[in-house]
C-alpha positions in Angstrom: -43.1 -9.5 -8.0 -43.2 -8.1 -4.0 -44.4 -11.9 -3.3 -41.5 -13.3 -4.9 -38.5 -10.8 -3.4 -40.0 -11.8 -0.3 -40.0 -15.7 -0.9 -36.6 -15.4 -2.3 -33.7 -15.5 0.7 -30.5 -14.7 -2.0 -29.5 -12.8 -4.7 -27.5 -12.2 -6.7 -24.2 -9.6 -6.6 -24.2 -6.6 -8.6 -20.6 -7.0 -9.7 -18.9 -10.3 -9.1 -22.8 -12.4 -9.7 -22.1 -14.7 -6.4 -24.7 -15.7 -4.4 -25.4 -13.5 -1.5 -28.0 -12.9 1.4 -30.5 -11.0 -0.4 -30.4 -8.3 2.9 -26.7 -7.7 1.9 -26.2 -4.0 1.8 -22.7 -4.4 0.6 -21.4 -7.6 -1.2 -19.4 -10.6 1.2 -16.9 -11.6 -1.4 -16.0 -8.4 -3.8 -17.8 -5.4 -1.0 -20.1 -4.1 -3.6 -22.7 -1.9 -2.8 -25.8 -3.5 -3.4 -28.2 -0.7 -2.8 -28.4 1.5 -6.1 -30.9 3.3 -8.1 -31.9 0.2 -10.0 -31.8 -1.9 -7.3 -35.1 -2.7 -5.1 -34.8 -1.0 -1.9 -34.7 -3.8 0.7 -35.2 -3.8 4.6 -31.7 -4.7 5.7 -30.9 -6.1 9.6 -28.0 -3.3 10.1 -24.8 -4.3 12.1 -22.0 -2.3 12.5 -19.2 -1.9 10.4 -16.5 -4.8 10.7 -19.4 -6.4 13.1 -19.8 -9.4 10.3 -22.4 -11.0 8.8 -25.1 -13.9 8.7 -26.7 -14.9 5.5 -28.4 -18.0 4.6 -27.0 -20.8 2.5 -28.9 -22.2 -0.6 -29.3 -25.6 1.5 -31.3 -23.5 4.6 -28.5 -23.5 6.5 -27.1 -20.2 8.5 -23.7 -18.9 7.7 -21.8 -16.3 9.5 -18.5 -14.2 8.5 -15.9 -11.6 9.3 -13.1 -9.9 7.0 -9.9 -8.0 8.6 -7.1 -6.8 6.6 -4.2 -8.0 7.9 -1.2 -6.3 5.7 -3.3 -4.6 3.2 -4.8 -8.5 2.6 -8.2 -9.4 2.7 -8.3 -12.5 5.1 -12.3 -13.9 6.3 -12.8 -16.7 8.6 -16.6 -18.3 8.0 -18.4 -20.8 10.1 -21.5 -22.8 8.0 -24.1 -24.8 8.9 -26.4 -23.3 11.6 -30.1 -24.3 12.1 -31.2 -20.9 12.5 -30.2 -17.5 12.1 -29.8 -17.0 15.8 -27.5 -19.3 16.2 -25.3 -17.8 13.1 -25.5 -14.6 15.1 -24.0 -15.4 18.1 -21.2 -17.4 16.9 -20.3 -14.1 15.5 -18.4 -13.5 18.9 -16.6 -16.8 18.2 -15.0 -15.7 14.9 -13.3 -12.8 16.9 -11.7 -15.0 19.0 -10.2 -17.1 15.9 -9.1 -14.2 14.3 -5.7 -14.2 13.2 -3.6 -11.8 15.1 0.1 -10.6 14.8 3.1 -12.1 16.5 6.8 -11.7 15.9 9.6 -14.3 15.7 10.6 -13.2 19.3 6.9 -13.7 20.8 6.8 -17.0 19.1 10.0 -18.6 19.9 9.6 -17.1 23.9 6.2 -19.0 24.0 8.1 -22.2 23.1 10.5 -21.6 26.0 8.3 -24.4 28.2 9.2 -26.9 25.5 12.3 -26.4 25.2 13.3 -26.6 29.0 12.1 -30.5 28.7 15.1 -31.2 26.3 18.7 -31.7 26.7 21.3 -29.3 27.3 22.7 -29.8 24.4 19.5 -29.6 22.3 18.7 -26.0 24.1 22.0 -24.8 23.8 21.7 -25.9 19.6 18.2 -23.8 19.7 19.8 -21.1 21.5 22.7 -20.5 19.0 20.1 -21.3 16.1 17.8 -18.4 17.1 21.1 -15.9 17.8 21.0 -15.6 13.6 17.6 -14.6 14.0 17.5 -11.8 15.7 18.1 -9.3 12.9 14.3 -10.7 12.3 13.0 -11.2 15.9 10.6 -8.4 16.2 9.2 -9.3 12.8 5.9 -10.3 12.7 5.6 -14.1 11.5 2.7 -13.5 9.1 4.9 -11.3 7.2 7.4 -13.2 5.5 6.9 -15.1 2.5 9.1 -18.2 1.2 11.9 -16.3 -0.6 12.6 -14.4 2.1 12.8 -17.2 4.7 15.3 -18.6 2.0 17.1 -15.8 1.7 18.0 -15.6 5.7 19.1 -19.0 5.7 21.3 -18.7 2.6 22.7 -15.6 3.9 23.8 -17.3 7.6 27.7 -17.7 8.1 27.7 -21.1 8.5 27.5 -25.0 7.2 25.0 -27.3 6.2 24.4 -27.9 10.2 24.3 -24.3 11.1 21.6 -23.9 8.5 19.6 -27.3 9.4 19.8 -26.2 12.7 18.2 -22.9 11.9 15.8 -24.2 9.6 14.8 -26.4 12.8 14.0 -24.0 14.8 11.8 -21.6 12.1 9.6 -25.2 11.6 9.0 -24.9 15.5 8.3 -21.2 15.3 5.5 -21.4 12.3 3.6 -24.6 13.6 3.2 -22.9 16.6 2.1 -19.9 15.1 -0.2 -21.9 12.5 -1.7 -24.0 15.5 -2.6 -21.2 17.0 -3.6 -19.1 14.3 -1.4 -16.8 13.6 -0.3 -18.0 10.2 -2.3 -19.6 7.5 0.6 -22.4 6.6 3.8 -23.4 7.6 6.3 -22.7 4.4 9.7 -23.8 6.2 9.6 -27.5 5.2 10.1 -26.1 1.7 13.2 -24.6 2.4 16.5 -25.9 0.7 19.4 -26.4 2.6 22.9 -27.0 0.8 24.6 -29.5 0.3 25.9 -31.4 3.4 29.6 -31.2 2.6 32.3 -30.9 5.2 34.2 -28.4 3.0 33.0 -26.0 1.1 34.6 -22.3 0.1 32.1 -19.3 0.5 31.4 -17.5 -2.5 33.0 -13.6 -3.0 32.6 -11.0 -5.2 34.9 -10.9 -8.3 36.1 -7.7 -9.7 34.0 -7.4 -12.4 31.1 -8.0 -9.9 32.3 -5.3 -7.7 33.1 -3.1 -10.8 29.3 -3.7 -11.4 28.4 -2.3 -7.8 30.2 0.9 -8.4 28.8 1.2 -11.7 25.1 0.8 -10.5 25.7 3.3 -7.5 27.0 5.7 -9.9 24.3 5.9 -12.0 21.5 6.1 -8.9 20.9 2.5 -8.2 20.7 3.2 -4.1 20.6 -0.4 -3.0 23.8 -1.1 -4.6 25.4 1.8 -2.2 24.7 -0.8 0.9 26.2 -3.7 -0.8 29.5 -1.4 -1.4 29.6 -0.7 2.1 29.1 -4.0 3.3 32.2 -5.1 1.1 34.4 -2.2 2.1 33.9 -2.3 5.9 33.4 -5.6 6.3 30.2 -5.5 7.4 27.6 -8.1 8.6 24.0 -7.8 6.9 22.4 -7.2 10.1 24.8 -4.0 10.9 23.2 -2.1 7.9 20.3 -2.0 9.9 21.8 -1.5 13.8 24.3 1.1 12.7 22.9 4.3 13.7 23.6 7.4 11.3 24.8 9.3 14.5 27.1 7.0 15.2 29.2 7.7 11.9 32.4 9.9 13.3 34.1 11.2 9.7 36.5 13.3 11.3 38.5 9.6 13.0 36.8 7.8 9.8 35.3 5.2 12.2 31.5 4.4 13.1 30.2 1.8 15.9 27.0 -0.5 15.8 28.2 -3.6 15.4 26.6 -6.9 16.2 26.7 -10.5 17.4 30.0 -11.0 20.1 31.1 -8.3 22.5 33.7 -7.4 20.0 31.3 -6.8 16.9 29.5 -4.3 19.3 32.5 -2.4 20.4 35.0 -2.4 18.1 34.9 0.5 15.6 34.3 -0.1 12.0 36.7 1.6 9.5 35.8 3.7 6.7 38.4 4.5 4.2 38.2 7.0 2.0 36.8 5.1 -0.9 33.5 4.4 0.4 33.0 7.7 2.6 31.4 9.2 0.0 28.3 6.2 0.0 28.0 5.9 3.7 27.9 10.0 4.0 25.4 9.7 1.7 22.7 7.4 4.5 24.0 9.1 7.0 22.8 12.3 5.9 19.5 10.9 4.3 18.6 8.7 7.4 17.8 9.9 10.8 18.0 6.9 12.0 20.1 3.9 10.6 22.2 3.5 7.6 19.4 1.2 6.7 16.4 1.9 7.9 14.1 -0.9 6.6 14.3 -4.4 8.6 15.9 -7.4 7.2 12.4 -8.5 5.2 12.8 -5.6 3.1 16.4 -5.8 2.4 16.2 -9.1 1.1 13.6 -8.4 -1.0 15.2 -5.6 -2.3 18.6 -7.9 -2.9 16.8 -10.0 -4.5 15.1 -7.8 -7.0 18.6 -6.6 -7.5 19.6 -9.9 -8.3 17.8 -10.5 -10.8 18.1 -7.4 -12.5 21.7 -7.7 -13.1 21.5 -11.7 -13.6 23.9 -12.0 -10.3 25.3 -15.8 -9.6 22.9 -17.7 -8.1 25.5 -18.5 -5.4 26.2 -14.7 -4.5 24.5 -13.8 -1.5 24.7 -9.6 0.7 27.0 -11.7 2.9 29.4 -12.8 0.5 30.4 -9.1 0.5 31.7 -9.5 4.2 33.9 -13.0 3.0 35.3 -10.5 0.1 36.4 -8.1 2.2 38.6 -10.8 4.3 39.5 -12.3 1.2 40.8 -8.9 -0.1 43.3 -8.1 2.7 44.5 -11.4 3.1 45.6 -11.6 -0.5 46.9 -7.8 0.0 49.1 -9.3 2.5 47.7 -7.7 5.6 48.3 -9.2 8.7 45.6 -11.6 9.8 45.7 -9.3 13.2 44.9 -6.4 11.6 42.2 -8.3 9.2 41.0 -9.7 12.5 40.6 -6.3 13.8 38.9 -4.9 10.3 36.2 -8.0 10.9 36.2 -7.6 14.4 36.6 -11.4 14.8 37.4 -13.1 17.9 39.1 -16.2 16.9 41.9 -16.4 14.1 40.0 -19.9 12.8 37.3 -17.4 12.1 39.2 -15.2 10.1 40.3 -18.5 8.1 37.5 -19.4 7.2 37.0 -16.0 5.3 39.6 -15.7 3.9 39.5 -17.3 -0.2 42.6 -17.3 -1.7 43.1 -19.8 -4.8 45.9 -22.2 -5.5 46.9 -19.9 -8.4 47.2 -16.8 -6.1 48.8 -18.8 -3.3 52.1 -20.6 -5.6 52.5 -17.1 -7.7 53.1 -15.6 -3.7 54.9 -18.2 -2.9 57.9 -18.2 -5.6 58.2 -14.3 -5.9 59.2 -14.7 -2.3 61.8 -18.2 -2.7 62.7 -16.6 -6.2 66.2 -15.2 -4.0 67.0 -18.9 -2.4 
C-alpha cells in the first residue's frame, strides 16, 4: 500500500470527490481539509496561505492556481499545461499579475480620456453629458453591479430614447475596457433594453392609489417607502437621497440643501412641508450622514425588491416620483415660476416636460373658467 500512495500523484477529495494533487492539504475546488484522522498523513510541499498552488494533471501536465474573494465571491484564475512542476511554480507570480482588481466607473471612464480626445467635438461633448447621469455611480466599483441594476440606472435617467442610447454607449466603453483589462469577467451592457425610439412620449407618475400605497407601507414600518415619499413631496432627484446631508436639514425655515446636477439644483433650497417632515426627521435623526446612506446600487436594488412586492407598474420607476411632484402643482394651479423654483429647474421647457396633465383634466379647467363668457 506505501508503494502505491507513492506511485499515485492524485487523489481524491474528502468532500466534493474531485480530483486533486494528492499533496493537497486543503482541497482546490470546495477548501476541504484533507488531512484527518482517517486520512494517510502525507509529506506536503507547504506554501503560504493565499500563495497558490501546483498540482499535477491526470495527462502529466503541471497546473498552477490562485483563489481571492472579490465581494464575498470566490473567483480562481488557473494556468494548465506545464512540463514540469518548476515551471507551474514560477508562473505562480504571473497569476498575481492577472488578478482581477477593483475599479470604479470614474477610474474606468478617466482611463478612456486618450480615446476620447481623438473624436469629434461633438462626439466628446455627447460622452461628456452621457457620463454627467453617472455620477451618482462614479466611485462604484465596476465589478459590482449586476444587470438589473445597470437597467435600472438607465430606466431611471430623465431623458429620451437618445439620452439613454447615449448612456448605454458610453457604459459599453466603460465594461470592455474593464473586461480587457481584467477587471470584469463579461461585459453585460449589450443586453440592456432601451425604449422605444419615439419622439413623444409622456413620463409615467404616480397615481393616488399608488401614492396612497406609499403612505400605507411607511405607516406600517416599510422604511424604503419613506424615501420614495420624500422624493415625491420635495421633488427630489434620485441621486439627492444620497448627497443630501442629515445636517443640512434646517426644520425651523422647513428647508434643506444638497441638491445636484446644475448650479441651481446645488443651491437652491428644497422645501419640506409639513406633510412629509415627519419621514425626513425621521433619516435625519437615524443617519449621521445622508438621508440615504447607501449608494445608488443599493437603492435600486432595494426599489426593485419593493417593486415586486407590491406588483408596482412595470413602467413606474424612483424618478417618476420627481415628474409627480411637477405634475401635482401644475394641475393645483401653481405658477410654473414657483414649480420651477420647487424643482429647481433652470429652463421653463424643463418644467414642461414634467408636467402630465391629461386632456380630461385640461377641458374640465378650461370651461369652469369660460363658464362666465
Amino acid at each position: 500500500q506505501g508503494n502505491l500512495l507513492e506511485r499515485r500523484t492524485t487523489m481524491k477529495c474528502i468532500r466534493c470527490k474531485r480530483e486533486i494533487d494528492i499533496r493537497s492539504v486543503f482541497c482546490m475546488y470546495c477548501g476541504a481539509n484533507q488531512i484527518t484522522d482517517e486520512a494517510p498523513k502525507r509529506s506536503v510541499k507547504k506554501r503560504g496561505n493565499g500563495a497558490g498552488s501546483v498540482y499535477k494533471l491526470p495527462n502529466d501536465k503541471w497546473a498552477c492556481a490562485r483563489t481571492w474573494y472579490v465581494g464575498g465571491k470566490r473567483k480562481t484564475l488557473r494556468k494548465k499545461g506545464f512540463a514540469t512542476q518548476k515551471e507551474a511554480s514560477e508562473y505562480l507570480s504571473q497569476l498575481d499579475k492577472k488578478r482581477s482588481k477593483s475599479i470604479t466607473i470614474a477610474q474606468a471612464y478617466e482611463a478612456l480620456q486618450p480615446t476620447f480626445a481623438k473624436l469629434s467635438e461633438k462626439r466628446q461633448k455627447t460622452y461628456q453629458s452621457a457620463y454627467k447621469h453617472l455620477q451618482d455611480v462614479e466611485m462604484v466599483n465596476v465589478d459590482a453591479f449586476e444587470l438589473s441594476d445597470l437597467q435600472n440606472i438607465i430606466d431611471d435617467v430623465d431623458g429620451g430614447f437618445y439620452t439613454k442610447r447615449y448612456i448605454k454607449d458610453l457604459l459599453n466603453k466603460i465594461f470592455t475596457y474593464a473586461y480587457i483589462d481584467g477587471k470584469v469577467e463579461r461585459n453585460v451592457v449589450p443586453h440592456l433594453v432601451l425604449p422605444k425610439n419615439e419622439a413623444t412620449g409622456e413620463k409615467t407618475v404616480f397615481t393616488e392609489q399608488e401614492i396612497q400605497l406609499l403612505w400605507h407601507c411607511w405607516n406600517t414600518g416599510e422604511e424604503f417607502a419613506g424615501y420614495l415619499l420624500i422624493l415625491l413631496y420635495c421633488g427630489l432627484r434620485t441621486g439627492e437621497l444620497w448627497s443630501i446631508e442629515s445636517s443640512s436639514v434646517d426644520f425651523e425655515k422647513h428647508i434643506m440643501f444638497g441638491g445636484i446636477k446644475t448650479a441651481k439644483g446645488k443651491n437652491a433650497p428644497i422645501f419640506i412641508i409639513d406633510k412629509i417632515e415627519p419621514v425626513i426627521r425621521h433619516f435625519a435623526e437615524k443617519s449621521s450622514t445622508t438621508l440615504y446612506p447607501g449608494n445608488a446600487t443599493a437603492f435600486y436594488r432595494a426599489w426593485q425588491a419593493f417593486k415586486e412586492k407590491h406588483q408596482l407598474r412595470d413602467e413606474l420607476q424612483p424618478y417618476s416620483a420627481r415628474h409627480t411632484c411637477a405634475t401635482l402643482l401644475s394641475k393645483a394651479g401653481v405658477p410654473e415660476a414657483v414649480i420651477m423654483d420647487i424643482t429647481r429647474h433652470t429652463s421653463y421647457d424643463t418644467t414642461l416636460k414634467y408636467t402630465h396633465i391629461d386632456t380630461e383634466s385640461v377641458l374640465d379647467n378650461l370651461s369652469k373658467a369660460m363658464s362666465g363668457v
